[in-house]
N, C-alpha and C positions, 0 to 999 in steps of 0.2 A: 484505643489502648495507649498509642503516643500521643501526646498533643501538640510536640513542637520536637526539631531537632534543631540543636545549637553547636558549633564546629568554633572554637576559640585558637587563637596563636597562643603560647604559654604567656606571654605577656595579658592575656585577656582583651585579645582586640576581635570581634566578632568578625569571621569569614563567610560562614555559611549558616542561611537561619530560612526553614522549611516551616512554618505552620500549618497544620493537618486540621486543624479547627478554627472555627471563626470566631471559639469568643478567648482565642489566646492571641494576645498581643506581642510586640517586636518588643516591646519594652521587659519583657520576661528574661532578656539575655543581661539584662544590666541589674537585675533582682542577683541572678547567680554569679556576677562578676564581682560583685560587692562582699555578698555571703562567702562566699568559699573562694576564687583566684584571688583573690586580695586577703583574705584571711587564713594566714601561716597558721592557725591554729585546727583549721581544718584538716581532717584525716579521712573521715567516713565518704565510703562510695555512693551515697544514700545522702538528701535532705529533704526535709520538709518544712513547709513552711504554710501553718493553716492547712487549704487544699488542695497546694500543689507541691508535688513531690520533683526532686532532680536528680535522678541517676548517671553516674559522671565515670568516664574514666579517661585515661593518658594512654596517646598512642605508643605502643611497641617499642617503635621506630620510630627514627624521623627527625623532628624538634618539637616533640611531648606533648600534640594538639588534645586539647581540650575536647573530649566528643562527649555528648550532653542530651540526654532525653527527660522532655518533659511531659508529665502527666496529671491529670486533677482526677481519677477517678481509684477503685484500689484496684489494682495491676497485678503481674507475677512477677516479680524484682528480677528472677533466676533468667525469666525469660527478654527483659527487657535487658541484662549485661549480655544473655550471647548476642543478642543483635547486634550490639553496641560495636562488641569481639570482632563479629561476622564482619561490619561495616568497617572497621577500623583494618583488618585484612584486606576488605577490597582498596583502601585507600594505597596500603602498601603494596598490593599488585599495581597499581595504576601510578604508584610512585607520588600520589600525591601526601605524601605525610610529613610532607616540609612545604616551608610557611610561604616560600617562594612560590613555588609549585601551584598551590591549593590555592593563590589568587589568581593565576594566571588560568585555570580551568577549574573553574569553579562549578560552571553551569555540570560538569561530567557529573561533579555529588548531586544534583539535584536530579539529575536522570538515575544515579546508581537506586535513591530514594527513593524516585518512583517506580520504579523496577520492582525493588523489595517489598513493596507497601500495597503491589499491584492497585495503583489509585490513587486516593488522596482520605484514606480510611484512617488512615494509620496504626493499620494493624501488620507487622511482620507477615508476609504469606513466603519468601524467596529467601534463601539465606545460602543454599551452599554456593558456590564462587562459581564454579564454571556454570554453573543455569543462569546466574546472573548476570555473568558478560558474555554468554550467548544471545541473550538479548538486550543487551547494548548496542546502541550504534556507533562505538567507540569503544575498539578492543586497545587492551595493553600490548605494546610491542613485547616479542618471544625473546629480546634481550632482558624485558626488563624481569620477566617474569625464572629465566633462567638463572639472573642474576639472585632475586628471592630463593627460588629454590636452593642454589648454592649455599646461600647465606642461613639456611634453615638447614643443611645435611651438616654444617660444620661443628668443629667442638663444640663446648658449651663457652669455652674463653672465647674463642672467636666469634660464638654466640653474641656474646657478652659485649665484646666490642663491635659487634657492625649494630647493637642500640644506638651506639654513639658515630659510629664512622661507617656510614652506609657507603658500599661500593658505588665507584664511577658511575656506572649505567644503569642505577637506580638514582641517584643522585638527577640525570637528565631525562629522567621517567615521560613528565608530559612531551617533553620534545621528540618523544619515538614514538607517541601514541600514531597508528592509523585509525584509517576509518573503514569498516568493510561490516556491515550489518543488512538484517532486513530490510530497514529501510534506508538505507544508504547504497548499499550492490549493485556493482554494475550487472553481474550475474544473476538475475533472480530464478532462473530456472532452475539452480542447486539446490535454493530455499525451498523445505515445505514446510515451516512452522512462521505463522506471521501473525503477532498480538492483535491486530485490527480486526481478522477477518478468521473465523470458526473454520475448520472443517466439516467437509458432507454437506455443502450448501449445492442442491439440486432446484432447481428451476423448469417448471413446464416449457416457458418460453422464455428464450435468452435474448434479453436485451442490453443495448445500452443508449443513454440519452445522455447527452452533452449540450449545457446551456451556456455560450460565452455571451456573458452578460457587463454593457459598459454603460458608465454615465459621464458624459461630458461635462466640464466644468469652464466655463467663458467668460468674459469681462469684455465689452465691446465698448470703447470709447465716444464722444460726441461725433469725431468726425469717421465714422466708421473700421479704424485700424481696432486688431485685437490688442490689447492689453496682456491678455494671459490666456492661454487654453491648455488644459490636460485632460486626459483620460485616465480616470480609476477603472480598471476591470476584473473581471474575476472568472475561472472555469470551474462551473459546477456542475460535476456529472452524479447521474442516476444509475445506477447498474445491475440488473436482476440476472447473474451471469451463475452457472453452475459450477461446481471444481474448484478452482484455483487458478483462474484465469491470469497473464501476465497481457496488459493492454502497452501499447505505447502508438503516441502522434506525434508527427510533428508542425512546427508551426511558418511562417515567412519571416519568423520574425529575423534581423540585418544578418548574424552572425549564421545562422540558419542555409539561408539562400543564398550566402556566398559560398559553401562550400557542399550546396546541393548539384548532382551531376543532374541532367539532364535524362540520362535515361533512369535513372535511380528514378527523379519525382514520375515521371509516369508509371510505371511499372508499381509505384506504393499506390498509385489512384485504380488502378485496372481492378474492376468488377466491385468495389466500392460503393454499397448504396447507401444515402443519409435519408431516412425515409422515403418519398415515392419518386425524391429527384435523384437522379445519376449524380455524384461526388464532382465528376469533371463538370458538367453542366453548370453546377451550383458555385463552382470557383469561377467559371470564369464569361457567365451570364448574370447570375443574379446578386455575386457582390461584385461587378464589375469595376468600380471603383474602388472598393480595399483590396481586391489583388492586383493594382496598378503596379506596386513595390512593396518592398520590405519594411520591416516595422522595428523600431528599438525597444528594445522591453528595459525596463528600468525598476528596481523596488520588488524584483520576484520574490515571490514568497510560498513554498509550495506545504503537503500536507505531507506529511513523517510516510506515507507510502511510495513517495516519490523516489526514484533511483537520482541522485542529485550529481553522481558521477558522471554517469552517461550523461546528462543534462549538460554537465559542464563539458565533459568532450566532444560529443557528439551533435549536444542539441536537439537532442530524444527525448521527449516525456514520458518514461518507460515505471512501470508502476505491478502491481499487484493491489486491485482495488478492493476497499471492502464493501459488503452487501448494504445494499441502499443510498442514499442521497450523501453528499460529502462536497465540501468547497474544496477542490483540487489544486488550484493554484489562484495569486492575487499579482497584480500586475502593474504599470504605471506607466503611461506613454506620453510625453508631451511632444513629439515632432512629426509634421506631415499630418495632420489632424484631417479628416473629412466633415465638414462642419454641415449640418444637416439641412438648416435655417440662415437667412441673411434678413434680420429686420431693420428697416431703414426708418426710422422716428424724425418727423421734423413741428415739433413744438414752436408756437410762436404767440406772443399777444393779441385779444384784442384788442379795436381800436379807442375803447375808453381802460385797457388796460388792467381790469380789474378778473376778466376770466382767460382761459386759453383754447386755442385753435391746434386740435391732433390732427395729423398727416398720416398714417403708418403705413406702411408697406412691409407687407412679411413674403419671403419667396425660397418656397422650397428648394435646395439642392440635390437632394435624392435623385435616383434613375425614377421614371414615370412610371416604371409596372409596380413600384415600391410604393405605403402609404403610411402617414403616420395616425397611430391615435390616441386619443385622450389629449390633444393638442389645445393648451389654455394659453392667452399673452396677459400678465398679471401688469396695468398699465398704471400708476398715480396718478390722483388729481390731489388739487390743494386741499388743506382740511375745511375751507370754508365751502366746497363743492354742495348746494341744495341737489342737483340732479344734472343731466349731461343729455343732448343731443346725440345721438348717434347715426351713421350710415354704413354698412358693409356690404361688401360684393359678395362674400360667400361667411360662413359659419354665423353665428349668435355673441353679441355681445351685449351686458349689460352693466347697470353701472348700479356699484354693491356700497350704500353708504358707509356700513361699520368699517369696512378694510380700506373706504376713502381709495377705491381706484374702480376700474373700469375692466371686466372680466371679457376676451375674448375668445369666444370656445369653438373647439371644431373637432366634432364626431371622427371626421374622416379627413385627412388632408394630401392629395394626391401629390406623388410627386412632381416636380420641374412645375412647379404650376405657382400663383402670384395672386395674391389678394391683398385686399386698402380698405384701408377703413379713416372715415372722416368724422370726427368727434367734435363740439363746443363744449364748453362747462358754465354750466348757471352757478353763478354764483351767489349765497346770500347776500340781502341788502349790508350788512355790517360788512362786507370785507371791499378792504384796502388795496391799492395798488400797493404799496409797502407792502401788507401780509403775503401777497403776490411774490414781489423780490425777494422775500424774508426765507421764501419754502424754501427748503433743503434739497426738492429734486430727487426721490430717491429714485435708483434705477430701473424700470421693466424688466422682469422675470418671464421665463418662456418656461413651459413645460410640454415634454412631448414622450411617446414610446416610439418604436419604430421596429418592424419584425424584419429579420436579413439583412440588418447595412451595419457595419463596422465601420465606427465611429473614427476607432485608432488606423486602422487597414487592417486588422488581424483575422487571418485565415488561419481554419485548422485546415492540412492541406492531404494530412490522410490519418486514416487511425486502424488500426489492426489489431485484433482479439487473438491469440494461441492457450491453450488448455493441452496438458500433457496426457493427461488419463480419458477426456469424454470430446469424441470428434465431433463439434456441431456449430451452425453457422449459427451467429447473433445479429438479430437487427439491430444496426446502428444508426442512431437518429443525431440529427445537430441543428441547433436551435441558435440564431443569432437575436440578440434585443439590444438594441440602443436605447436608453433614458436618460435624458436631462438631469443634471447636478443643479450647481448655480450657474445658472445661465443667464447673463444681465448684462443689457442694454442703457447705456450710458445718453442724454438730450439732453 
């Protein structure tokens, strides 16, 4: 129905521009700034142009913004002004309908938009005001809103005048906005209406699975120092939970476990089972090197179910999840790294100069009940390599002409454990010592998986399920995997 909404200052400087369709462009806002804001001769709340029409109108209130729907198909005109109406009211509850304002929270109209439109359809489904900033997560302060209603009981002069002279505490509208929504509540047990997730979701067997899944990213220098290491990670949980369940974990990470008491974290792990291993077992046997210490989280980024309050006080990731699979939160750690691999590369000439002599040594870091797999070392040779000698202690290596390097693979690779491999390269009759000097070197690549080791040290350190209305235990599973980013080795 809509194809685009466009939010102008009365000067015509575009604020807010929403496209609901992919084949309408940004450039649509400057068709109408040319046509009609610029053109004194304009009058009509309606234009067309070919096959797309613009239905326009001037806030209420405020500093007279330009609110603006576009459409290329035939419409209901009647129905696309009240939205318009609708939308232009909530702007004046939220105080955004000065010019000020409306840059400074802008992203609120893009949520008020998706609210209304439930989606990106662009079809109006929500319009009356309090169903709409009920589900906001970003209510208007009860000043500002007392303030309108005042403003709306009074004469019609005084009507008249607050068009132009809108009281104080509509005036500093966004700066009273709080925050207190679905997905924002420290509270969620008060909530029982949440867009994510249906009601009368019933489940045979209540589960939940949680995968904290990391890739390490490395840069290892010639003489073995790192150059750069960080960890991207993510928690993506699974959930086949009944009711209305409200989950929350928390994690080690620094701000976490300085202000965890001691008898608190036991008492969250007591009778805690992560599949077939005990919770306490699993923290502090089989990732015994990620729960050495705490972890700095950097770059969080979670999913709109997320209570972000509690998170920031508390240090809780306290949620009301929806049914099925979902990326829960994104993460960033660069300090205190557990580095899985240590490859030691020592490259050297032969003695007429023209091919080279590999050394490698690759030696796991992991604890030994740990293993990795799908473990390849991506090694280079020059482009003139015809074919390569090889020797390994343990796994397969071969040498793969199109990719001009030397593939070393290993099905299974135990932890604390050390393997070498001793390579030549035949070179063809045409290459040079020069083409030799000339090669650029490019770095050794590692890939690897790794099931239970945290890369970053990040421990979930407990996690609890409550349901208000259906009393029933859920199996709770956790899954750690490490995998390889860019991982490169510098000779």
């Amino acid at each position: 129905m809509i194809n685009a909404l466009l939010i102008f200052t009365a000067r015509g400087e575009l604020v807010v521009s929403k496209l609901f369709k992919g084949s309408m462009k940004r450039s649509i806002a400057d068709i109408f700034r040319i046509q009609v804001i610029n053109n004194l001769d304009v009058r009509s709340p309606i234009l067309t142009l070919g096959s797309t029409t613009f239905h326009h109108i001037k806030s209420t209130r405020g500093d007279n913004l330009w609110i603006v729907a576009v459409s290329r198909n035939n419409v209901d005109s009647a129905a696309i002004w009240e939205f318009l109406y609708k939308l232009d009211s909530l702007l004046d509850s939220y105080g955004l309908n000065h010019e000020e304002y409306l840059k400074e929270e802008f992203m609120i109209v893009h949520e008020l938009l998706d609210v209304m439109m439930c989606g990106s359809g662009g079809i109006p489904m929500l319009t009356e005001n309090s169903l709409v900033i009920s589900r906001m997560s970003v209510k208007p302060s009860k000043s500002i809103l007392e303030a309108q209603n005042s403003g709306n009981g009074s004469s019609n002069t005084n009507s008249n005048n607050n068009n132009n002279n809108v009281p104080d505490l509509l005036m500093s509208g966004p700066k009273l906005l709080r925050r207190n929504s679905a997905s924002l509540s420290q509270d969620l047990s008060i909530l029982t209406d949440f867009k994510w997730r249906p009601k009368g979701i019933v489940h045979k067997k209540n589960e939940v699975i949680l995968h904290v899944n990391e890739r390490i990213n490395i840069l290892v220098s010639k003489d073995g120092s790192v150059l750069k290491a960080y960890v991207d990670g993510s928690i993506d949980l699974e959930t086949h939970l009944s009711g209305t369940p409200i989950c929350q974990f928390g994690l080690n990470d620094s701000l976490s476990v300085s202000g965890v008491d001691s008898d608190m974290y036991g008492s969250h792990n007591h009778n805690h089972h992560f599949g077939d291993v005990n919770f306490d077992k699993t923290d502090k046997k089989q990732l015994s090197m990620a729960s050495v210490g705490s972890v700095i989280l950097e770059d969080c980024k979670f999913h709109q179910c997320v209570s972000l309050d509690k998170f920031d006080k508390d240090r809780i990731i306290k949620f009301v999840p929806p049914d099925g699979s979902m990326e829960l939160m994104k993460y960033h750690v660069r300090d205190n790294l557990n580095l899985p691999f240590k490859v030691s590369p020592i490259v050297t000439n032969t003695r007429n100069g023209t091919a080279l002599e590999y050394r490698i040594t690759m030696k796991s870091l992991f604890p030994g009940r740990l293993s990795a797999k799908n473990v390849a070392l991506h090694i280079p040779v020059p482009p003139n390599t015809m074919d390569c000698k090889i020797n390994v202690t343990n796994g397969s290596c071969k040498f793969i002409p199109e990719e001009s390097a030397m593939i070393w693979r290993f099905n299974k690779f135990n932890g604390l454990t050390e393997n070498t491999l001793s390579a030549v390269t035949i070179p063809t009759k045409d290459n040079t010592q020069l083409s030799l000097q000339q090669w650029s070197k490019p770095p050794m690549s590692l890939d690897f998986e790794i099931l239970m080791f945290s890369n970053s040290g990040l421990v979930v350190r407990y996690f609890t399920i409550t349901e208000r209305d259906q009393k029933y235990k859920a199996v709770k599973w956790i899954k750690y995997i490490s995998r390889s980013g860019s991982y490169e080795i510098r000779y």
